[in-house]
VEXBA-835918 format. One record per residue (C-alpha): residue in three letters; chain; x negated, y, z negated. Coordinates in Angstrom, 1 decimal, padded with zeros to 4 digits, always signed. Layout:
% VEXBA-835918
<atom><residuo>ALA</residuo><cadena>A</cadena><x>X</x><y>Y</y><z>Z</z></atom>
...
//
This chain:
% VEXBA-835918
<atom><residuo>UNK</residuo><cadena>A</cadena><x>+014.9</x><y>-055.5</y><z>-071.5</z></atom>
<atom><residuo>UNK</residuo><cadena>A</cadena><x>+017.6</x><y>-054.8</y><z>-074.0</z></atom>
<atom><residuo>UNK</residuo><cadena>A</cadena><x>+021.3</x><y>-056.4</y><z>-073.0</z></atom>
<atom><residuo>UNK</residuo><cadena>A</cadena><x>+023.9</x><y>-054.1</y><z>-072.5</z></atom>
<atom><residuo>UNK</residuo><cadena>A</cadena><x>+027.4</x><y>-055.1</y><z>-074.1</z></atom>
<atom><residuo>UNK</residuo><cadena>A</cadena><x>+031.0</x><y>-053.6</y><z>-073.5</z></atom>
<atom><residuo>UNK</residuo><cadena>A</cadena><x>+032.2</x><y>-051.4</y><z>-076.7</z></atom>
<atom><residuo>UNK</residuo><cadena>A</cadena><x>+035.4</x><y>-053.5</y><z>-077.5</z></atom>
<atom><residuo>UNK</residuo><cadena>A</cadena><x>+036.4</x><y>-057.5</y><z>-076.5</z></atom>
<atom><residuo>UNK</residuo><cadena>A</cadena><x>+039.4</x><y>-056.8</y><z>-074.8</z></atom>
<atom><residuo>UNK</residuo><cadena>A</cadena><x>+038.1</x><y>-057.1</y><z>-071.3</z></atom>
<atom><residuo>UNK</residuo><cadena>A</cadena><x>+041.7</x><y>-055.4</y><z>-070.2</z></atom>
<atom><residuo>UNK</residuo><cadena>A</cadena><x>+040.3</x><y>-052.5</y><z>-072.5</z></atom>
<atom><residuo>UNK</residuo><cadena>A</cadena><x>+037.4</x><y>-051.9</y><z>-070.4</z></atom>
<atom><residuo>UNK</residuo><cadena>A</cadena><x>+037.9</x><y>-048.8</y><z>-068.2</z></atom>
<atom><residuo>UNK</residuo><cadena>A</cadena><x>+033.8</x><y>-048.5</y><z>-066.7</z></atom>
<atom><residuo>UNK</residuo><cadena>A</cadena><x>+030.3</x><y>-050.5</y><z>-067.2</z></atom>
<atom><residuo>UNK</residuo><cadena>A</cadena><x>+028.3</x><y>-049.3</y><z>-070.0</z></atom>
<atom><residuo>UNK</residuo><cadena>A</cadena><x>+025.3</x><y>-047.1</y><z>-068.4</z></atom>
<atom><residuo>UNK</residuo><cadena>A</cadena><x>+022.4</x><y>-049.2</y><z>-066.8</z></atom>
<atom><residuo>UNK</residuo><cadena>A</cadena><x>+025.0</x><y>-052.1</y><z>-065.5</z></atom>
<atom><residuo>UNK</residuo><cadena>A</cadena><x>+026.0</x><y>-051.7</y><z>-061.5</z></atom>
<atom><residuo>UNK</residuo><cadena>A</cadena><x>+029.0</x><y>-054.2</y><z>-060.3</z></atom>
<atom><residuo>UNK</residuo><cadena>A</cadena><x>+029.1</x><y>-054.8</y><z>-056.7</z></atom>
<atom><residuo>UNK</residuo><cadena>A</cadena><x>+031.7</x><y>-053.3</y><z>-054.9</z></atom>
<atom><residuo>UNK</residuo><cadena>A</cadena><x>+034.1</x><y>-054.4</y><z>-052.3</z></atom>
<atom><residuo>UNK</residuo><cadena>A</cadena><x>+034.6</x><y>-051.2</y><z>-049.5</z></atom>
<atom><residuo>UNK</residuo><cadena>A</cadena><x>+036.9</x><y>-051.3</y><z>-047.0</z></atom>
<atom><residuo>UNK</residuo><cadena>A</cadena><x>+035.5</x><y>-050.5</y><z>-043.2</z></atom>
<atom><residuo>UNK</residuo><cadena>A</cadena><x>+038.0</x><y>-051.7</y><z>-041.1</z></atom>
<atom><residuo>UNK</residuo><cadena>A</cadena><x>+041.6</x><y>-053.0</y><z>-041.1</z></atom>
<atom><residuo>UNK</residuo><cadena>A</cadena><x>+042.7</x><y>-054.6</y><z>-038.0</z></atom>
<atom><residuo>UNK</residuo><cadena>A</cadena><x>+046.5</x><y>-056.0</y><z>-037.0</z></atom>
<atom><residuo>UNK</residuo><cadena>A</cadena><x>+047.4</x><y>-058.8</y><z>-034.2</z></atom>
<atom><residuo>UNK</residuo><cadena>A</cadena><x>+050.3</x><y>-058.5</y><z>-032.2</z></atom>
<atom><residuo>UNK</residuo><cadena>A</cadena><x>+049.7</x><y>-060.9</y><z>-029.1</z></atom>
<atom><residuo>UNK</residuo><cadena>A</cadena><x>+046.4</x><y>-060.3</y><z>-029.5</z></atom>
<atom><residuo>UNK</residuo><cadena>A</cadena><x>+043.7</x><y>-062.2</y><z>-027.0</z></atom>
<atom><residuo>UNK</residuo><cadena>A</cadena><x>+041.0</x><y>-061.8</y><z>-029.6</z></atom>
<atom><residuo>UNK</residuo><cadena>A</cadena><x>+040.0</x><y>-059.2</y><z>-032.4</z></atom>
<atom><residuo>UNK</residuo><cadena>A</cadena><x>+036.3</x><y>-057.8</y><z>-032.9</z></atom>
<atom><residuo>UNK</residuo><cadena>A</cadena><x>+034.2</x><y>-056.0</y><z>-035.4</z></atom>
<atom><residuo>UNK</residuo><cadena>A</cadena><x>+031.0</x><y>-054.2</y><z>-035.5</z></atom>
<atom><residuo>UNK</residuo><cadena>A</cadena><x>+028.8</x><y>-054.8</y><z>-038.2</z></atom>
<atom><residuo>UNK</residuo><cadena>A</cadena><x>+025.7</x><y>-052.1</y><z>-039.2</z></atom>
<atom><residuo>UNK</residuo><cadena>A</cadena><x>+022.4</x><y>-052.5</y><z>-041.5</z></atom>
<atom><residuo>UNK</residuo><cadena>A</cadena><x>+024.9</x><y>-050.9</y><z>-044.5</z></atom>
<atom><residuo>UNK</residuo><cadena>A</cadena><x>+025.6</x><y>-053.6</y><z>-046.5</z></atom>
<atom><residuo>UNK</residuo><cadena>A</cadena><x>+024.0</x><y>-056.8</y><z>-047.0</z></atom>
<atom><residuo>UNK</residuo><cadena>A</cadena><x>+026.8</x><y>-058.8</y><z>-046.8</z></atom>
<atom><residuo>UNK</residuo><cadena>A</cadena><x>+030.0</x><y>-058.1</y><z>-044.9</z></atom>
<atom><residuo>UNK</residuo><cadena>A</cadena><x>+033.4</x><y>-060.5</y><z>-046.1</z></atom>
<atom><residuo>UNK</residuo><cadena>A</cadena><x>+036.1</x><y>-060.8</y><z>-043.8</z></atom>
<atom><residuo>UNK</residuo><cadena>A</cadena><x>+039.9</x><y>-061.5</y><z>-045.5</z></atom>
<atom><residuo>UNK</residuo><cadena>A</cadena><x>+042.4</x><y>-063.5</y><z>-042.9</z></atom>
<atom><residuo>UNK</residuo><cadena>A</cadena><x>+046.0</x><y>-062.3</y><z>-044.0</z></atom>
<atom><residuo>UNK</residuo><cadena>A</cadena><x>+048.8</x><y>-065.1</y><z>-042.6</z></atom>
<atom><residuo>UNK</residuo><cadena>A</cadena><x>+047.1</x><y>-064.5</y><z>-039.4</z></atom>
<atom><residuo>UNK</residuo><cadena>A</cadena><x>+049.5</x><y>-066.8</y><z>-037.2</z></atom>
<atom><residuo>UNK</residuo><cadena>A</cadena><x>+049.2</x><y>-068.7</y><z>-033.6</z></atom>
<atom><residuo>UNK</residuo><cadena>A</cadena><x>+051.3</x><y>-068.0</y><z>-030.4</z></atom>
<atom><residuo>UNK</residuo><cadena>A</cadena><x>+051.0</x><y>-071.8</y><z>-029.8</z></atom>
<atom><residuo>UNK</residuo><cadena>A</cadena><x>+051.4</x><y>-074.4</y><z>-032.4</z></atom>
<atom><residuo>UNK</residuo><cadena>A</cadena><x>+048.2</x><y>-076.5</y><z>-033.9</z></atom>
<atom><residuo>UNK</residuo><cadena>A</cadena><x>+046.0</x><y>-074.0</y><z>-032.4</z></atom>
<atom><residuo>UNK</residuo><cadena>A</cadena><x>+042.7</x><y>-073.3</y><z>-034.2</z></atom>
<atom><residuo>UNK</residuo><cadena>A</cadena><x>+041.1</x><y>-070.0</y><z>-035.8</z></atom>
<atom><residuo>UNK</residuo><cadena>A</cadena><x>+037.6</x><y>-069.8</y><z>-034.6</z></atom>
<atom><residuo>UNK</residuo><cadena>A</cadena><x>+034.6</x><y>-067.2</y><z>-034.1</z></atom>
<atom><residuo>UNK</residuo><cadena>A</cadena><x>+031.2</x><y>-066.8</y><z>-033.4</z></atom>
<atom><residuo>UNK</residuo><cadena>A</cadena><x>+028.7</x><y>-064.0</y><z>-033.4</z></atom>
<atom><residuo>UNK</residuo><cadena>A</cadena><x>+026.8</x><y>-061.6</y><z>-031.2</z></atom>
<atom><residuo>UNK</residuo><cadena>A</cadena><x>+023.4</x><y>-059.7</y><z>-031.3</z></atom>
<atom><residuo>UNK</residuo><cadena>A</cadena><x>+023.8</x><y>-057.5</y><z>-028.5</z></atom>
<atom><residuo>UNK</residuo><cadena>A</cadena><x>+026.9</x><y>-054.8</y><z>-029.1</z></atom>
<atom><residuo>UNK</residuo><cadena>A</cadena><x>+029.2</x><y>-058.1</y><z>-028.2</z></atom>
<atom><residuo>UNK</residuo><cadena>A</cadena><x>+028.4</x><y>-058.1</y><z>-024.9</z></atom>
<atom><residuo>UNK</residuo><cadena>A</cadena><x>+027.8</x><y>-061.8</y><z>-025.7</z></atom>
<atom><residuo>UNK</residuo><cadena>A</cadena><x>+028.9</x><y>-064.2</y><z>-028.6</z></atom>
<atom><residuo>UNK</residuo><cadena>A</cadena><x>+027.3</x><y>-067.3</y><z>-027.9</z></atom>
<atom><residuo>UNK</residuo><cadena>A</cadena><x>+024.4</x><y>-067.1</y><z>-031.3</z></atom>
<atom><residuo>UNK</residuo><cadena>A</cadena><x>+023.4</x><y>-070.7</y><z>-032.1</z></atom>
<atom><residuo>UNK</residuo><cadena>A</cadena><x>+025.0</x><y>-072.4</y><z>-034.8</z></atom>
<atom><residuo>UNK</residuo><cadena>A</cadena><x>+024.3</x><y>-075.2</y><z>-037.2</z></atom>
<atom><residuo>UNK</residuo><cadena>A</cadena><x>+027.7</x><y>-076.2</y><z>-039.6</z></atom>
<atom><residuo>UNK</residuo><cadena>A</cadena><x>+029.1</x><y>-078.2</y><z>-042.1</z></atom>
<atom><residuo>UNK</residuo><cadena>A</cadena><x>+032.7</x><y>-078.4</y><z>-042.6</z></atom>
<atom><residuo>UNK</residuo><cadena>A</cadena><x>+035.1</x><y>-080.6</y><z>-044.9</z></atom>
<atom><residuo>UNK</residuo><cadena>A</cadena><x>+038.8</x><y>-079.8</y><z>-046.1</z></atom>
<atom><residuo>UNK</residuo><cadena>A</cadena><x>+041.2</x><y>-081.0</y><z>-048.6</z></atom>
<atom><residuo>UNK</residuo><cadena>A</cadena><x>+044.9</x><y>-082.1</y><z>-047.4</z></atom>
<atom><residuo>UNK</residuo><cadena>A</cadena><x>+048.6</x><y>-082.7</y><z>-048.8</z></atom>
<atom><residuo>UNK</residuo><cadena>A</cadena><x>+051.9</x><y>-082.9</y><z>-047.1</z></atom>
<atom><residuo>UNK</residuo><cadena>A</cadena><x>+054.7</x><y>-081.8</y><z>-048.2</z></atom>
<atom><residuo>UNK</residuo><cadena>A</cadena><x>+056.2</x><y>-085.2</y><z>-048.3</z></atom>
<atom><residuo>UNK</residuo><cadena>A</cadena><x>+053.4</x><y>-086.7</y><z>-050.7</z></atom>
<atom><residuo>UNK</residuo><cadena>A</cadena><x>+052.3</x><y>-089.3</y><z>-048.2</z></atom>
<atom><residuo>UNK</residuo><cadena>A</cadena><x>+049.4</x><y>-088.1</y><z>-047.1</z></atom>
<atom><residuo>UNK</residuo><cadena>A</cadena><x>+046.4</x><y>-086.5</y><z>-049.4</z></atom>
<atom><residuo>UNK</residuo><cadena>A</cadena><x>+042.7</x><y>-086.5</y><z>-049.8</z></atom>
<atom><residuo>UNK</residuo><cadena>A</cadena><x>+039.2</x><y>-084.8</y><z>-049.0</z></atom>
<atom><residuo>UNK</residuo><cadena>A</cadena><x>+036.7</x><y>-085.3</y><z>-046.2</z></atom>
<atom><residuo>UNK</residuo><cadena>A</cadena><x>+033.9</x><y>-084.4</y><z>-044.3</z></atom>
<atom><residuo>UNK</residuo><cadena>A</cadena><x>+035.3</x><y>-083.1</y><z>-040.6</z></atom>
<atom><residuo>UNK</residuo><cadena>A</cadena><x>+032.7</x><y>-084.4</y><z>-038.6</z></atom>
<atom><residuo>UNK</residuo><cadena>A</cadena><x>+034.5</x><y>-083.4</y><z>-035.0</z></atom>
<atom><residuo>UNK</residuo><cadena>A</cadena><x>+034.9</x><y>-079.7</y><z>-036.3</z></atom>
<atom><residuo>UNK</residuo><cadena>A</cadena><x>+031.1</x><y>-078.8</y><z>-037.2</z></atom>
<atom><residuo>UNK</residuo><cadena>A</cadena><x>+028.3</x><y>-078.0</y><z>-035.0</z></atom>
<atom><residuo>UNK</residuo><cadena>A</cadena><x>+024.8</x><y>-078.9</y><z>-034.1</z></atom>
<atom><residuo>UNK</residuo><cadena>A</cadena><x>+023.0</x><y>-076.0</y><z>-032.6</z></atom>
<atom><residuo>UNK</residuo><cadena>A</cadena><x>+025.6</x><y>-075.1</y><z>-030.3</z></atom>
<atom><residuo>UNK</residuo><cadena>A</cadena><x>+026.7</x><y>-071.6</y><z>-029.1</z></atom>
<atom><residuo>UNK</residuo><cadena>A</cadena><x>+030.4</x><y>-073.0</y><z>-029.0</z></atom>
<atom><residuo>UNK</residuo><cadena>A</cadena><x>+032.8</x><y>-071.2</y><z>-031.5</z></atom>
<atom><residuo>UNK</residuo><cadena>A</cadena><x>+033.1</x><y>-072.2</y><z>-035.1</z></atom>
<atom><residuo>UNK</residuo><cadena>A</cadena><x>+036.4</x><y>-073.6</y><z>-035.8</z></atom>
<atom><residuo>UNK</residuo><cadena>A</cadena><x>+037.9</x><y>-071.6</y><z>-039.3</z></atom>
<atom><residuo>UNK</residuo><cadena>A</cadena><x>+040.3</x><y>-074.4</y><z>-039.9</z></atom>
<atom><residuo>UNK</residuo><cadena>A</cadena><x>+042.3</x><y>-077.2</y><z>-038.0</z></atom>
<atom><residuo>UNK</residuo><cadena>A</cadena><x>+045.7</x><y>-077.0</y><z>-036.3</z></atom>
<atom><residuo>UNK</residuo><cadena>A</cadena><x>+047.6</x><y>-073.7</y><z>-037.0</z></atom>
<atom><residuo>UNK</residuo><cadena>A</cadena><x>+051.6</x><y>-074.0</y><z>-037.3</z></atom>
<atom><residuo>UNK</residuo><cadena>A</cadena><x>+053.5</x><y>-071.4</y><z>-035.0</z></atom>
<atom><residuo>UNK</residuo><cadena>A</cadena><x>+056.6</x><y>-071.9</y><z>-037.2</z></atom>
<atom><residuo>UNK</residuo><cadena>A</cadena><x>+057.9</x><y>-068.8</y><z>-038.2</z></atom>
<atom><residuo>UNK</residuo><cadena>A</cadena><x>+056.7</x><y>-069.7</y><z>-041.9</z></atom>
<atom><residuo>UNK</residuo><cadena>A</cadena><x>+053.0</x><y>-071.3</y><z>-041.2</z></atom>
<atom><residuo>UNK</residuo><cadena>A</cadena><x>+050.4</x><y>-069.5</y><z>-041.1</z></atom>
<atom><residuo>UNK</residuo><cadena>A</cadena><x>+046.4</x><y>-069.1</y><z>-042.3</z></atom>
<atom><residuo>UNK</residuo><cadena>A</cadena><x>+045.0</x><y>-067.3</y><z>-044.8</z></atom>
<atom><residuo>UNK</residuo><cadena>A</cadena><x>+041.5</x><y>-067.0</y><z>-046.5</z></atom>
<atom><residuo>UNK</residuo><cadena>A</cadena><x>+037.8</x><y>-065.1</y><z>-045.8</z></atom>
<atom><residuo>UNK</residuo><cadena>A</cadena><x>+034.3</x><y>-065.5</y><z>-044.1</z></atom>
<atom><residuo>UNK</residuo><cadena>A</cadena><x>+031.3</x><y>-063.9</y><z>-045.2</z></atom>
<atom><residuo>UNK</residuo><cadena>A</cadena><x>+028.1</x><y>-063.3</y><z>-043.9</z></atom>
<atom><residuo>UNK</residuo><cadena>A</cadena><x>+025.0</x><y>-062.8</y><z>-045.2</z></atom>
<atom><residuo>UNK</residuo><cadena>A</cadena><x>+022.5</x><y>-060.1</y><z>-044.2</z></atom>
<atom><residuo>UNK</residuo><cadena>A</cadena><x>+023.5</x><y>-059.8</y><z>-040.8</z></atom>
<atom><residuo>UNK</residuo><cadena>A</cadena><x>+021.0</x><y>-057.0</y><z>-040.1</z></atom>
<atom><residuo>UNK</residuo><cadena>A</cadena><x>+018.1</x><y>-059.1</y><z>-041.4</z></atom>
<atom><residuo>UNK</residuo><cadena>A</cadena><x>+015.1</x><y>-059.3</y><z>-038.4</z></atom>
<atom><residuo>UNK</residuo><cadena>A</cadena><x>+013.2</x><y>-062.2</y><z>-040.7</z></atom>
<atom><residuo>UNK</residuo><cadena>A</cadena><x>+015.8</x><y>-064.4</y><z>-041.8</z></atom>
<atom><residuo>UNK</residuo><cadena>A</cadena><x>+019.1</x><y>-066.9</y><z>-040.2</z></atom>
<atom><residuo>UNK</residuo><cadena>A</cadena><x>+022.3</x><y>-065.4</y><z>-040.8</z></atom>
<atom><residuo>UNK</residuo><cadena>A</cadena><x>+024.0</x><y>-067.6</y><z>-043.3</z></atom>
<atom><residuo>UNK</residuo><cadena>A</cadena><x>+028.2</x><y>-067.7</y><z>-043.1</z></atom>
<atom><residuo>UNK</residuo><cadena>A</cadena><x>+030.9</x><y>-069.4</y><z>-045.6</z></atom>
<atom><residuo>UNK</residuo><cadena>A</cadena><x>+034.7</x><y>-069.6</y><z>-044.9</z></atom>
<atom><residuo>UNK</residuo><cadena>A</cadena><x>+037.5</x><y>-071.0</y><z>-047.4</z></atom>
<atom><residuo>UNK</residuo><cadena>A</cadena><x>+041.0</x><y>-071.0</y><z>-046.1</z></atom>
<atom><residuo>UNK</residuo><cadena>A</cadena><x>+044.1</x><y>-072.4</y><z>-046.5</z></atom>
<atom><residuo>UNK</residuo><cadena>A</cadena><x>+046.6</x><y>-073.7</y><z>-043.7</z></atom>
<atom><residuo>UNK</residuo><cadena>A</cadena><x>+050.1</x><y>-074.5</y><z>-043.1</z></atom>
<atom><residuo>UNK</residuo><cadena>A</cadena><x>+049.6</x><y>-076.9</y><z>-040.7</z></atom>
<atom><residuo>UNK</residuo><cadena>A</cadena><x>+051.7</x><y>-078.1</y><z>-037.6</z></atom>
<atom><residuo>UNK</residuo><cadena>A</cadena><x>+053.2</x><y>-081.4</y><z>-039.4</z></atom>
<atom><residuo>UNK</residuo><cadena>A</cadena><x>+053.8</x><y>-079.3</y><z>-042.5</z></atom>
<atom><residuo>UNK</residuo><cadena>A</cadena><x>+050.5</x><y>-080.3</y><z>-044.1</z></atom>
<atom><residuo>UNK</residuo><cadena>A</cadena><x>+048.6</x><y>-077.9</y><z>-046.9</z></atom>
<atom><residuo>UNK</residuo><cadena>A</cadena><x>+045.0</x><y>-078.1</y><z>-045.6</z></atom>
<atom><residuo>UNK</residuo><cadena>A</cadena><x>+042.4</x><y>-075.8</y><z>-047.5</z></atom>
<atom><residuo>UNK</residuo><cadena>A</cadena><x>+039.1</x><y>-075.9</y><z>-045.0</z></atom>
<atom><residuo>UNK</residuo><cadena>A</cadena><x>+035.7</x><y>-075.2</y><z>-046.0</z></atom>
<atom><residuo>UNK</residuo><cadena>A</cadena><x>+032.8</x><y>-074.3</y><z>-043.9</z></atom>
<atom><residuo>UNK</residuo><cadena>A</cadena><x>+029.6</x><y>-073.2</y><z>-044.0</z></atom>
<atom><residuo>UNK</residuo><cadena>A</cadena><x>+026.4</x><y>-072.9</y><z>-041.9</z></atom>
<atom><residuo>UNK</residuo><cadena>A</cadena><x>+024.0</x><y>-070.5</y><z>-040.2</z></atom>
<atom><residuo>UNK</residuo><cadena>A</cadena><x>+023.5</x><y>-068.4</y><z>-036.9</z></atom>
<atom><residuo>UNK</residuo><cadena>A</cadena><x>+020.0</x><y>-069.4</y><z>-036.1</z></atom>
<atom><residuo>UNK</residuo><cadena>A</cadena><x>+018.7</x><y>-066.2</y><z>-035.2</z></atom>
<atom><residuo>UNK</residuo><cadena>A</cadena><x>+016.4</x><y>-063.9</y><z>-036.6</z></atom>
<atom><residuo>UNK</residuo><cadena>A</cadena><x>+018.1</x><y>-061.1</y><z>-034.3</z></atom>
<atom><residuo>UNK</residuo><cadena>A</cadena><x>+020.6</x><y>-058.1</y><z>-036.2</z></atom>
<atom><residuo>UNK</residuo><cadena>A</cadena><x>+024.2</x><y>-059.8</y><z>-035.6</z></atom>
<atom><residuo>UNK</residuo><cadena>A</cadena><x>+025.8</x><y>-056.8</y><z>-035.1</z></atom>
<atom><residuo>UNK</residuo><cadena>A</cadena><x>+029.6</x><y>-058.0</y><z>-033.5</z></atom>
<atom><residuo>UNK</residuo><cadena>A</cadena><x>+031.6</x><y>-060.6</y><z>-035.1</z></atom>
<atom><residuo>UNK</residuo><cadena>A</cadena><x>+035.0</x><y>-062.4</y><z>-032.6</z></atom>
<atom><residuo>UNK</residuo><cadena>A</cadena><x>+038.0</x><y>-063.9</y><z>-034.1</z></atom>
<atom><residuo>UNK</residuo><cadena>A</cadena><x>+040.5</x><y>-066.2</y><z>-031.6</z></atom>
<atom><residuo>UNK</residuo><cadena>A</cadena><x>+042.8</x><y>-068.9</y><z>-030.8</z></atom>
<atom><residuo>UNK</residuo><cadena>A</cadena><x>+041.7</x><y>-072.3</y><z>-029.5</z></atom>
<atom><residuo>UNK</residuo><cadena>A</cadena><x>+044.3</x><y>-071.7</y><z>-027.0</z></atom>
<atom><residuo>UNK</residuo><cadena>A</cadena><x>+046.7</x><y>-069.0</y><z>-027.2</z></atom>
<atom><residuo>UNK</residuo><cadena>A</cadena><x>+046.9</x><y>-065.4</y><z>-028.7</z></atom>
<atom><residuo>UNK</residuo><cadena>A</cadena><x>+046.5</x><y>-064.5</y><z>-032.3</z></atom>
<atom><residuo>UNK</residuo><cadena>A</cadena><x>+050.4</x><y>-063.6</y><z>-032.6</z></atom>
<atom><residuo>UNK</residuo><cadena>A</cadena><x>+050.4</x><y>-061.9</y><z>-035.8</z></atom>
<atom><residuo>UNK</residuo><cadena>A</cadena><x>+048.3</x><y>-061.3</y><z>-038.7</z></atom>
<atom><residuo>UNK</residuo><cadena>A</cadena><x>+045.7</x><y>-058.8</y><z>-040.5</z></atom>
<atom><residuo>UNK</residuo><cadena>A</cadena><x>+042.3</x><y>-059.3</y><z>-040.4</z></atom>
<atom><residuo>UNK</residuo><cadena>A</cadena><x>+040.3</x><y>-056.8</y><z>-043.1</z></atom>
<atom><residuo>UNK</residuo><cadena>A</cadena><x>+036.8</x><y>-056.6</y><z>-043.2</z></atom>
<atom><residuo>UNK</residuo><cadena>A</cadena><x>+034.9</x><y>-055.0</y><z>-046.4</z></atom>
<atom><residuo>UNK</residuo><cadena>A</cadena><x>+031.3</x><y>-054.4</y><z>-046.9</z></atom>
<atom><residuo>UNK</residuo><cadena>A</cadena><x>+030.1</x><y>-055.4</y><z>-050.5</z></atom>
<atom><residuo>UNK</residuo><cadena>A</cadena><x>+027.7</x><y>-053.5</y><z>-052.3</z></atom>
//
């Protein structure tokens, strides 16, 4: 197989892919706004293998709340899929006192149907917020666990800077087709949730 290589080696230059190279592509299916909102869901479909979703300042109604969701594989009549996690996050205050990385042991899960927490303790000051993405892998798939990553950052309660990472699997071989998004306590005051399909 011959390689394929741009014309010029001004990568600003480029305007397309030389013929014979496809880029994936990030398509916009649904754009969705809180305001007081309880919770917010989305319906996911066999068109893409992977579907990310982008967290826009979404912001609590009660302060040090958490952003969690979970999954469902019938139409979202439940979300209760079984979940095995990891999670760890970096942290800085704005003071200097406090920084460092570790493994959240309280915040992952263990084959529970529980939620999975996004990230740890939400500000509801009018300038703290959370902002970063999930995606999931192959929701649709009938053969295989539905693997999920999340990387977020946080303006936390005590004016921290956390960035949260998580990662895990739904263990089921079931289409997730319904994804939830919600407060540990509280509604999701404000914020934009966008979800694209990649393909």
């Amino acid at each position: 197989m011959a390689l394929k290589f741009a014309v010029n080696n001004s990568l600003s230059a480029i305007t397309s892919l030389p013929s014979g190279i496809s880029g994936g592509a990030l398509n916009l299916i649904s754009t969705q706004t809180a305001s007081a909102s309880a919770s917010i869901e989305f319906s996911l479909d066999d068109s893409y293998d992977s579907y990310i979703f982008k967290f826009i300042n979404i912001h609590p109604s009660i302060d040090g709340a958490q952003f969690l969701f979970n999954m469902s594989t019938d139409g979202g009549s439940n979300y209760n899929v079984t979940k095995t996690t990891t999670v760890f996050r970096a942290i800085h205050t704005e003071t200097d006192a406090i920084s460092g990385i570790a493994y959240r042991t309280g915040s992952d899960l263990a084959q529970s149907t529980s939620y999975q927490q996004i990230n740890d303790n939400i500000g509801s000051d009018n300038d703290q917020s959370l902002s970063g993405n999930l995606t999931i892998y192959n929701p649709s798939s009938d053969t295989f666990v539905k693997h999920f990553m999340s990387v977020n950052n946080t303006s936390k309660q005590d004016d921290n800077l956390q960035q949260y990472f998580v990662a895990g699997y739904g263990n089921t071989t079931s289409a997730v087709d319904s994804v939830k998004f919600q407060m540990s306590s509280g509604n999701i005051d404000d914020g934009i949730i966008k979800m694209y399909g990649v393909s």
